[in-house]
N, C-alpha and C positions, 0 to 999 in steps of 0.2 A: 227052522228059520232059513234053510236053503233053498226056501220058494217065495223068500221074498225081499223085495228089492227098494232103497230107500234115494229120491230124488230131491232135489235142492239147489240155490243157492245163495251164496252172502256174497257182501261188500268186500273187496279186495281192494282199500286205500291204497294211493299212492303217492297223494300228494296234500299237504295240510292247509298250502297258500296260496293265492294268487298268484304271486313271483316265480314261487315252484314249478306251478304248472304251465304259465306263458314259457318256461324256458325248458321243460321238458319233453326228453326225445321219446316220452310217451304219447305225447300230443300225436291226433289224428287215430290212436287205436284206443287209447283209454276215456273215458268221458266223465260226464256229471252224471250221477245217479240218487236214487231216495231210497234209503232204507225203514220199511215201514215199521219193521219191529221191534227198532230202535232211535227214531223219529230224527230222524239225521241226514241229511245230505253229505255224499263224499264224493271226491274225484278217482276213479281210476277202474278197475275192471268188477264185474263178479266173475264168482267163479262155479262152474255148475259141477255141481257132482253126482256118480249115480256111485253107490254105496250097497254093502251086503247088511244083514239087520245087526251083524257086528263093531258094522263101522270098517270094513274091509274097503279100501276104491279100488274102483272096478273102471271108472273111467271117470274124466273130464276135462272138462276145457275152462278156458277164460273169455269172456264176452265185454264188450262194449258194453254199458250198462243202458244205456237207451234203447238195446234192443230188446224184443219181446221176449219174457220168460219162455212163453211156451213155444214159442220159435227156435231158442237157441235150444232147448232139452231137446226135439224134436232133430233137431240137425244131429247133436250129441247122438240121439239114442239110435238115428238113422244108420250113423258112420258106424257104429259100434253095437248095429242091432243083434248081431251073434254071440253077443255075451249076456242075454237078455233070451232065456227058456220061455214057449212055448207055456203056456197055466201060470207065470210067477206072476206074486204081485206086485205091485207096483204103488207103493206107498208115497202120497204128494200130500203139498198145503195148499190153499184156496186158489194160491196164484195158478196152481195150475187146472184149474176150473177150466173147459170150452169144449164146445160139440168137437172139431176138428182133431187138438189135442189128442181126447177120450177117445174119436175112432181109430186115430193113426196106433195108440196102446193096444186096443180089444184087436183092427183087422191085419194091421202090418207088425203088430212084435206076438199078437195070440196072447196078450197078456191081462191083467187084471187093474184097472186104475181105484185106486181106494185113496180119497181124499176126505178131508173132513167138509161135511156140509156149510152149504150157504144159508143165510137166512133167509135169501129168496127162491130157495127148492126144498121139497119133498123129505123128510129124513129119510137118512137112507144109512150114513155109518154113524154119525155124531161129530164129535170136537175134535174125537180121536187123540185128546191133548195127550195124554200117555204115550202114544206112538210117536208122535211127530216129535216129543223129547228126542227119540234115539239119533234123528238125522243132527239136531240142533245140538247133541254133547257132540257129536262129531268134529262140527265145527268149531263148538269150544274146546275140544283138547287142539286142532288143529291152531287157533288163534290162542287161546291160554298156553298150555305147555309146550308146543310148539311155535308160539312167535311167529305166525303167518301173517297177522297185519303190519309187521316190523320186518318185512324181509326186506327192504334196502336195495330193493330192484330198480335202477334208473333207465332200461332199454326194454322194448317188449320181450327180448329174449332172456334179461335177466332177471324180472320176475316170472316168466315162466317156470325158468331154470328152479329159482327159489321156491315159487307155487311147488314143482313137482319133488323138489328134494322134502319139503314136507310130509307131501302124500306120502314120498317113498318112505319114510323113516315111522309115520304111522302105520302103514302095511308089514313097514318089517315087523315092529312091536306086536301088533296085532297077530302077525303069523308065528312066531315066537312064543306070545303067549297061549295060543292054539296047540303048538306042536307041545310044550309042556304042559300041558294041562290046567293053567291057572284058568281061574274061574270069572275074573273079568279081562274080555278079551280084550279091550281097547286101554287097558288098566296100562301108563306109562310111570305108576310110581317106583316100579325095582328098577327104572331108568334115568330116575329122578335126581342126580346128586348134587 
């Protein structure tokens, strides 16, 4: 699994109302966005992650959700191309479909883009629904047991802040459960109380 590498991201709410958001000092960085997975509209950031098959981050950021997926992973995986080996691969979902995308993975990181197919191309992997679960528990232990869409951030520095103390407290877990041997690594229930 240490050759391969898992991309994504979700809805980062920040705000539920109208009122909210004309009077937040979020305004101007965070936006409207759609989330297609879960047929919903929200106001406030995604958040992009690049992940080990463990659920370990390795990196990310938070975007303006009007801007392009595969824009901002490319900015992401540009800044932070040295944590990204030469053959790994690089495990996406449909959104990140495009000629551009695909060359900047294959010629600038030497990597492998594996996404699940279109129905307007060629088979070439499938649905890949089994794989792309692994990015999508990520996110639900981050937003279920970790309460990252209730992080109660009202300044762009203080859902940062909040974004990354998650990450960091799933990293620790995860390394924790690594270093002792437990057999699911992303497994936050012996922290559960």
């Amino acid at each position: 699994h240490d050759d391969l590498r898992l991309i994504d991201s979700t809805p980062l709410p920040c705000a539920a109302s109208r009122e909210t958001v004309k009077r937040s000092d979020l305004a101007g960085h965070a936006g409207y966005g759609y989330c297609r997975s879960h047929s919903r509209y929200f106001w406030g950031f995604r958040l992009y992650l690049l992940t080990t098959a463990e659920g370990m981050p390795i990196s990310w950021c938070l975007a303006n959700p009007k801007l392009g997926e595969r824009e901002v992973m490319t900015a992401l995986l540009e800044r932070d191309h040295h944590l990204v080996r030469a053959g790994q691969v690089i495990l996406a979902d449909k959104g990140f479909a495009g000629k551009e995308f695909e060359a900047f993975i294959t010629e600038r990181l030497e990597g492998h883009l594996v996404r699940p197919d279109r129905k307007d191309e060629p088979t070439r992997h499938g649905r890949l629904a089994r794989c792309r679960q692994w990015i999508e528990a990520v996110f639900d232990t981050l937003k279920g047991q970790l309460s990252l869409e209730q992080h109660g951030g009202r300044t762009p520095a203080g859902v940062f802040a909040r974004t990354g103390q998650r990450l960091l407290a799933l990293a620790a877990a995860i390394w924790h459960n690594w270093t002792t041997g437990a057999e699911a690594k992303r497994s936050l229930i012996a922290y559960d109380h």
